[in-house]
VMD Tcl script that draws the C-alpha trace (Angstrom):
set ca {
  {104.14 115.73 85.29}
  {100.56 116.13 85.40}
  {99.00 113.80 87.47}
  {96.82 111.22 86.35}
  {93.31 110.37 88.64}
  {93.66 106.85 87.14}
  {96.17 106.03 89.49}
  {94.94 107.42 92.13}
  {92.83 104.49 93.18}
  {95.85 102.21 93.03}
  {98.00 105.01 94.55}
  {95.82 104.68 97.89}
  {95.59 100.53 97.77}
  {99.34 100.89 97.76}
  {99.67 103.15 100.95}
  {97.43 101.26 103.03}
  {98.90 98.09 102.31}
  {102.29 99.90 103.15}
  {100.42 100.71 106.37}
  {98.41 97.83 107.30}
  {101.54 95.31 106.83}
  {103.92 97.68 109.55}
  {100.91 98.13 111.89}
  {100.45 94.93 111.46}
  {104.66 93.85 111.79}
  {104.46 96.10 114.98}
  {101.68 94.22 116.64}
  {103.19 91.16 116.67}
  {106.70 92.76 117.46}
  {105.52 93.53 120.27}
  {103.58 90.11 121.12}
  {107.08 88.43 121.07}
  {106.65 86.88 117.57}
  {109.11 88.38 115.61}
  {112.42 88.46 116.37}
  {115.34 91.51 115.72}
  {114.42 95.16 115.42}
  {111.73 96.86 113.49}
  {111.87 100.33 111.63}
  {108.81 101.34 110.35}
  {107.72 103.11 107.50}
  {104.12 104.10 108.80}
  {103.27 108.20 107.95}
  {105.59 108.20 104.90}
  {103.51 105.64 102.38}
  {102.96 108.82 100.03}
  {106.60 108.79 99.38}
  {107.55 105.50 98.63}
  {104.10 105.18 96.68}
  {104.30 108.37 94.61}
  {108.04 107.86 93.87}
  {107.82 103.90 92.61}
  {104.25 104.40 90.74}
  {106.75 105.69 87.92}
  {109.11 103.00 87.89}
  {108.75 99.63 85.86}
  {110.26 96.45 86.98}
  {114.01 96.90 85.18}
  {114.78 100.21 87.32}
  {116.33 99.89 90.35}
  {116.03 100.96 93.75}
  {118.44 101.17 97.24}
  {116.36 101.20 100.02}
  {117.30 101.79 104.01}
  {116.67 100.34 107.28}
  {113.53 101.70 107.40}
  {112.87 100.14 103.96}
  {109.33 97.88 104.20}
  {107.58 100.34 102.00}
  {110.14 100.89 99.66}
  {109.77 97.46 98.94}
  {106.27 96.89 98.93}
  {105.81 100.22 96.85}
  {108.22 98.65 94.23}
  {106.36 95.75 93.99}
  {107.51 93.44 96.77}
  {105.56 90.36 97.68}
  {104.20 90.61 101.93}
  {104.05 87.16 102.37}
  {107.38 86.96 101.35}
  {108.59 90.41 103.40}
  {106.22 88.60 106.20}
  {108.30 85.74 106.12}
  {111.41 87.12 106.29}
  {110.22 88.98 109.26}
  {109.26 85.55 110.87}
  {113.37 84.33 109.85}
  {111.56 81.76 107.90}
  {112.97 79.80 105.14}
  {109.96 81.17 102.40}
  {111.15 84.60 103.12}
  {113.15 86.92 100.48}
  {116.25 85.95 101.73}
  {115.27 82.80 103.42}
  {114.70 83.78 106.74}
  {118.97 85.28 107.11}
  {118.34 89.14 106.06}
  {115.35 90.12 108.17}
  {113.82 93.42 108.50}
  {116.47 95.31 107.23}
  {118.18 93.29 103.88}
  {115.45 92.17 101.76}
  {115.96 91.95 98.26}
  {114.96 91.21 94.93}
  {116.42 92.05 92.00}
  {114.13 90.53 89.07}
  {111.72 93.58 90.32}
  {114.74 96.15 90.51}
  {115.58 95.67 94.52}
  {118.93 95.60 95.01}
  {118.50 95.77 98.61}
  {118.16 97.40 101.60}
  {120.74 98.40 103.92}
  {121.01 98.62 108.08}
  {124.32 101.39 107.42}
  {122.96 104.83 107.25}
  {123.85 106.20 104.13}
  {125.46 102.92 102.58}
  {122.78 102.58 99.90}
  {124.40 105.69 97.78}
  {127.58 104.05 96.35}
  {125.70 100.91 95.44}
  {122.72 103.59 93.83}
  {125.61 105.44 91.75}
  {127.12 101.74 90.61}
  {123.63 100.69 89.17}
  {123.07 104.28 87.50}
  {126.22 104.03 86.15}
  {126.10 100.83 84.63}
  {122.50 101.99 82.96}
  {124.41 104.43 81.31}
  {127.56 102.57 80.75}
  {124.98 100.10 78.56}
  {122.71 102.48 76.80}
  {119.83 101.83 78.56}
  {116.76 103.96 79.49}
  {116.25 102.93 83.23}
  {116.58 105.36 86.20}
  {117.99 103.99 89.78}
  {115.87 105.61 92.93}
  {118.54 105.65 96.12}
  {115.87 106.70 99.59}
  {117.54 108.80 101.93}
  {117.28 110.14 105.34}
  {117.95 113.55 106.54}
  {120.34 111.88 109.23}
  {121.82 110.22 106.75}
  {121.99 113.57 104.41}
  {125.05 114.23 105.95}
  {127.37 111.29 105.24}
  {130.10 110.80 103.02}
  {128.97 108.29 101.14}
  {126.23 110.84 100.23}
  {128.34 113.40 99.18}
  {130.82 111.62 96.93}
  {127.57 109.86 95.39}
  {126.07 112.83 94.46}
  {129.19 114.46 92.68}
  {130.15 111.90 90.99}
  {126.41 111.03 89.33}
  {126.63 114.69 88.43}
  {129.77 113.92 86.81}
  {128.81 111.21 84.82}
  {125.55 113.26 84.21}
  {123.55 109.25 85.45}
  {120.29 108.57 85.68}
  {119.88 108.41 89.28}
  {117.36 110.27 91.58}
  {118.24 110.78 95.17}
  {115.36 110.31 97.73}
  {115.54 112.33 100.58}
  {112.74 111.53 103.17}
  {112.91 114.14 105.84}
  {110.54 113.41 108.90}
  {112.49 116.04 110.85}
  {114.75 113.52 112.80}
  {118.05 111.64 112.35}
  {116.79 108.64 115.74}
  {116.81 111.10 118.40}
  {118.16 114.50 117.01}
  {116.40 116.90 115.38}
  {117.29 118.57 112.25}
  {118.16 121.23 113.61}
  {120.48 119.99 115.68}
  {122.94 118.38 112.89}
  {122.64 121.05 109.86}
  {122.39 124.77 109.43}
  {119.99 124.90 106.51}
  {116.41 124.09 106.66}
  {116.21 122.35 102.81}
  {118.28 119.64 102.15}
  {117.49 120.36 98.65}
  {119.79 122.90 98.14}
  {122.77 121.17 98.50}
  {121.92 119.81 94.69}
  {122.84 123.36 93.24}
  {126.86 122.39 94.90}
  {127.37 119.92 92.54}
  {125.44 121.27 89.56}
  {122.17 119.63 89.54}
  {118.56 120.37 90.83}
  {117.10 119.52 93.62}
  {113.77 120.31 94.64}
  {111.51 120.38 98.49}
  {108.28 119.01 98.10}
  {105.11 117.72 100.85}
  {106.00 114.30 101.53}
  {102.64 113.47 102.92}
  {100.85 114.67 99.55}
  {100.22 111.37 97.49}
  {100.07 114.46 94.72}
  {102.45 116.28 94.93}
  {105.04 113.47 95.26}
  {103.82 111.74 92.27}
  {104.09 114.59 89.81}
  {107.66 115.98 91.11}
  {108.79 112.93 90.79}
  {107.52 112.06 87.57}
  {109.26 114.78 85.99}
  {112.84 113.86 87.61}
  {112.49 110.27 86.28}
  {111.46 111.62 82.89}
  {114.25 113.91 82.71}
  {116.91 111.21 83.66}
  {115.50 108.80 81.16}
  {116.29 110.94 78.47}
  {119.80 112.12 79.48}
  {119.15 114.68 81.70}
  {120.95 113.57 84.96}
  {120.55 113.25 88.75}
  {117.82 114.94 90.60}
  {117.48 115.58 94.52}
  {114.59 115.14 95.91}
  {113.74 116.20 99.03}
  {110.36 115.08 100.56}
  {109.17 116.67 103.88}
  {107.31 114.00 106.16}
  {106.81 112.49 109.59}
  {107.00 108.99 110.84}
  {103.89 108.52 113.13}
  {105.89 105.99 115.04}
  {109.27 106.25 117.06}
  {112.24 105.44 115.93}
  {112.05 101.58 116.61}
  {109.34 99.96 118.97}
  {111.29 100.54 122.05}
  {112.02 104.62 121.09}
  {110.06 106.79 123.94}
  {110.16 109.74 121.97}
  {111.67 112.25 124.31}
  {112.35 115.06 121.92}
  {109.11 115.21 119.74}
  {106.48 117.18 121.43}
  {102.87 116.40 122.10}
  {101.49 119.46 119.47}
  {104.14 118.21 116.71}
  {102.14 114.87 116.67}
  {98.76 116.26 116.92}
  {99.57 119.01 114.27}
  {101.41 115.74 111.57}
  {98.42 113.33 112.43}
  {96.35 116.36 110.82}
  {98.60 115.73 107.52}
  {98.44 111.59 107.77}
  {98.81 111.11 104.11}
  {96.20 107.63 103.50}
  {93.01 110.00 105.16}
  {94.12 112.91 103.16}
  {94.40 110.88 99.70}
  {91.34 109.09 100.30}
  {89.45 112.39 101.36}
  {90.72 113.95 97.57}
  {89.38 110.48 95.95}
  {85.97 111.14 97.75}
  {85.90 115.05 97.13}
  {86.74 114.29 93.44}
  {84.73 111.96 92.47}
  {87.23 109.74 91.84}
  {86.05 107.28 93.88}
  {82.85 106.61 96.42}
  {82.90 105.04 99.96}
  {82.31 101.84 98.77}
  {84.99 101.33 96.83}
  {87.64 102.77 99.41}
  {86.08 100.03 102.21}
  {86.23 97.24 99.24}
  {90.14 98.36 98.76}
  {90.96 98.60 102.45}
  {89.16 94.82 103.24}
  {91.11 93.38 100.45}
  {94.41 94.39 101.77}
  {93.44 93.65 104.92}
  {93.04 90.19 104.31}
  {96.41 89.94 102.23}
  {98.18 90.94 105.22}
  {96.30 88.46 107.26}
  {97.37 85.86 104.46}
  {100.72 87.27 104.66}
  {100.46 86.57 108.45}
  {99.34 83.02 107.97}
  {102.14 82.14 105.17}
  {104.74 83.09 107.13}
  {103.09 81.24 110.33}
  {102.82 78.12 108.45}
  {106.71 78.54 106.48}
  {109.73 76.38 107.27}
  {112.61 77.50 109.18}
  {115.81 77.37 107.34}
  {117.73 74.34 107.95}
  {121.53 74.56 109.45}
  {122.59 73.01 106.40}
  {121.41 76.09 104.61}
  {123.53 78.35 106.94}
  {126.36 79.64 103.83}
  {124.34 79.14 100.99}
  {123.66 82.89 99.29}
  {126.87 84.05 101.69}
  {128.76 83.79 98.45}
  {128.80 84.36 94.79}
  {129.10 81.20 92.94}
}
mol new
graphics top color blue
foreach p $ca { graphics top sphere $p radius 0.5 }
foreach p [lrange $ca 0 end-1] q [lrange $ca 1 end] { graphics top cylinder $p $q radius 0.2 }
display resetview
């Protein structure tokens, strides 16, 4: 899919607010302020951007553990996510989920998911029920390459090829499942090519290329709205941050960072903007203040929220 420079501008709003709300969710992490465990999504925003820029409200996605800008990208409210972060009562799940379960499913989240790999089962039920009803939507299931090798991910993937379901599989690779390297855990270099074992492409793309995301992408969502089937996905990328706040990052090398932070996806997308024409200074520092401030808002809402009250404690446990 040919990609569009009108949506480039809102393309780049998106990442940094992606990043400014987890620099932002680490800083007070690690003031004491927030409580649980953090796994952030800063140095992939092109993915989650490019990837949910072609999705309307009534598709679905799974996200992961390290799921903030899966949400956000999809549409998510940061107050809201900010809240839940705080455990407070105005938060998506009022204050019980935290970092790692918000949901909302009038915008198409169905949730994100602390189990590596657990999201797939759930992706194939909601792709299959799209088809089961005739409907035109596409489900997005985000991946990691640790979790690449589960079973969950397997069966998933046969099983949507099967049923030939509208259901593209996300594979984010930054190179590291916590502490061990690709590498380490799998023989081939492209987790894309494990598509071609059930009958279905898959395709390896720069995950830190606002680009080149958006127009792969586009074309495996068009193909799976009009009956063409599951797509992998894989996205090369790099998380500029370990794997949770505490993670001293024993096995990633000093050049490995220095050579990623030279392919930091907001600096490159906002260098094309300015090369382009697509947009001047001005209007980048006028995008960046105004998100700035919503995540300052986001702070405050959350500050000021309600804690849930013990009588609260089993409501949403349950279907009614």
């Amino acid at each position: 899919m040919k990609m569009n420079n009108d949506v480039l501008p809102g393309m780049y709003e998106m990442m940094f607010r992606i990043r400014t709300f987890e620099m932002k969710a680490r800083e007070l992490f690690l003031a004491g302020q927030l409580p649980g465990f953090l796994h952030l999504y800063a140095g992939q925003e092109a993915i989650a951007t490019g990837v949910c820029t072609h999705l309307r409200d009534d598709d679905q996605i799974v996200s992961t553990h390290r799921g903030h800008g899966h949400l956000i990208a999809k549409g998510g409210r940061t107050d809201k996510m900010m809240a839940e972060l705080y455990a407070k009562n105005t938060g998506y799940c009022h204050g019980k989920g935290g970092s790692m379960h918000i949901a909302d499913p009038d915008i198409g989240i169905l949730g994100a998911t602390g189990i590596v790999g657990a999201g797939m089962p759930i992706g194939l039920g909601a792709a299959f029920a799209m088809k089961y009803r005739g409907q035109d939507n596409v489900t997005v299931v985000f991946f990691g390459d640790g979790g690449s090798n589960r079973g969950t991910v397997h069966e998933a993937m046969n099983m949507s090829a099967l049923y030939n379901l509208p259901l593209i599989f996300v594979c984010e690779n930054n190179g590291v499942g916590f502490s061990t390297v690709q590498k380490l855990h799998q023989k081939i270099e492209d987790i894309s090519v494990r598509a071609a074992g059930y009958g279905f492409e898959g395709f390896t793309a720069d995950g830190n290329d606002a680009l080149e995301v958006y127009e792969v992408t586009g074309r495996a969502i068009e193909k799976a709205r009009n009956g063409g089937g599951p797509t992998l996905l894989e996205f090369k990328t790099w998380r500029i941050l370990g794997h949770t706040l505490g993670d001293k990052e024993l096995y990633r090398t000093a050049e490995e960072k220095a050579e990623w932070a030279k392919k930091d996806p907001i600096p490159r997308l906002s260098k094309h903007m300015l090369e382009n024409g697509i947009a001047n200074q001005a209007e980048v520092d006028r995008i960046e203040q105004k998100i700035i401030k919503e995540i300052d808002d986001a702070v405050q809402f959350a500050i000021e929220s309600p804690v849930p009250d013990a009588s609260e404690l089993m409501v949403g446990v349950y279907a009614d």
